[in-house]
Steps between C-alpha positions, in 0.01 A plus 500: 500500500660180657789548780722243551547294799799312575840362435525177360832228433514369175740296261600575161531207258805498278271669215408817727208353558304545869210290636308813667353395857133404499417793796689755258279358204170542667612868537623564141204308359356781292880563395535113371207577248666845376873440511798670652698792380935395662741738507813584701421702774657874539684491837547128634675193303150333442182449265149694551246307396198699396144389408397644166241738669740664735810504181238699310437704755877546578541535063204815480721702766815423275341593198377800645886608532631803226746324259596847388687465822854263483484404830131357485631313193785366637268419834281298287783299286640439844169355628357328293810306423428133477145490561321155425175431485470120688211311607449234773436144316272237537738334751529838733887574401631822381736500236779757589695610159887445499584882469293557822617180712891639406371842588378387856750240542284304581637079575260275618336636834284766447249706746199693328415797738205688465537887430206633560308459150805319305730208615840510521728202411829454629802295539438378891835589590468846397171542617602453847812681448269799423301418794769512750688761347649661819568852334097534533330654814167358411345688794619787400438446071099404650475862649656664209276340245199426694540781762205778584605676186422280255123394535310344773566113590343384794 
C-alpha cells in the first residue's frame, strides 16, 4: 500500500486540467499506469483522488453494506456521487471534470495534499483556510484521535 507524502502547489488550466509535480509523479507511478477513481470528498470542500487499487478496496467495503437498509442506500447514492474514473496523460496533467472543479471551487491555484493513501485537491485558498481554521485545537483533536486509546503510535 503506498502513503502519501506531501503537499504540493499546482495550477489549473482553464480546461480543469493540472500538470501534477514530477516528485508527486514518482510517488503515484504505479497509479499513472492504473488510473484514478475522483470524487467529492465527504466532509471538506475538496476532491480525493484515489488510485484504482485503494478505490476497490474502498468499493468491496461499500458493497459489503445491506441495501435492505435505506440509510446504507442513501449512504451509497450520496457517495458515490460524481465519481470519475481519470487518468494522468502522456504530458503528466490531470484532467479535472467541470462538475468536480464547480464542486471544489476550484480557480486557478490549486495545492494537492497527500492523505495518507489518496490525495486531496483543493482550491489553495480553502485549503489554507482549513488549515488555519482557529475553531480547531489541533493538540487537543491529535490526543483524541491518536491518543493511548486508539492503537499504539510511537
Amino acid at each position: 500500500m503506498n502513503h502519501f507524502i506531501g503537499t504540493f502547489e499546482c495550477k489549473a488550466d482553464n480546461k480543469g486540467r493540472i500538470m501534477i509535480p514530477v516528485s508527486l509523479k514518482k510517488q503515484i507511478a504505479t497509479g499513472i499506469r492504473e488510473g484514478f477513481a475522483i470524487k467529492r470528498a465527504v466532509f471538506n470542500s475538496c476532491l480525493e483522488l484515489y488510485p484504482i487499487t485503494q478505490w476497490t478496496l474502498l468499493m468491496e467495503k461499500v458493497n459489503s453494506l445491506n441495501r435492505f437498509n435505506k440509510k446504507n442506500n442513501d449512504f451509497i447514492r450520496r457517495f458515490t456521487a460524481g465519481v470519475k474514473l481519470v487518468n494522468i496523460d502522456s504530458s503528466g496533467r490531470l484532467l479535472i471534470p467541470r462538475d468536480l472543479i464547480s464542486h471544489a471551487k476550484i480557480n486557478k491555484k490549486v495545492v494537492i495534499s497527500s492523505a495518507v493513501n489518496i490525495l486531496e485537491i483543493w482550491d489553495k485558498d480553502l485549503y489554507e483556510a482549513s488549515i488555519d481554521e482557529a475553531t480547531i485545537d489541533f493538540g487537543l483533536l491529535a490526543e483524541e484521535v491518536m491518543g493511548e486509546n486508539n492503537g499504539d503510535v510511537s
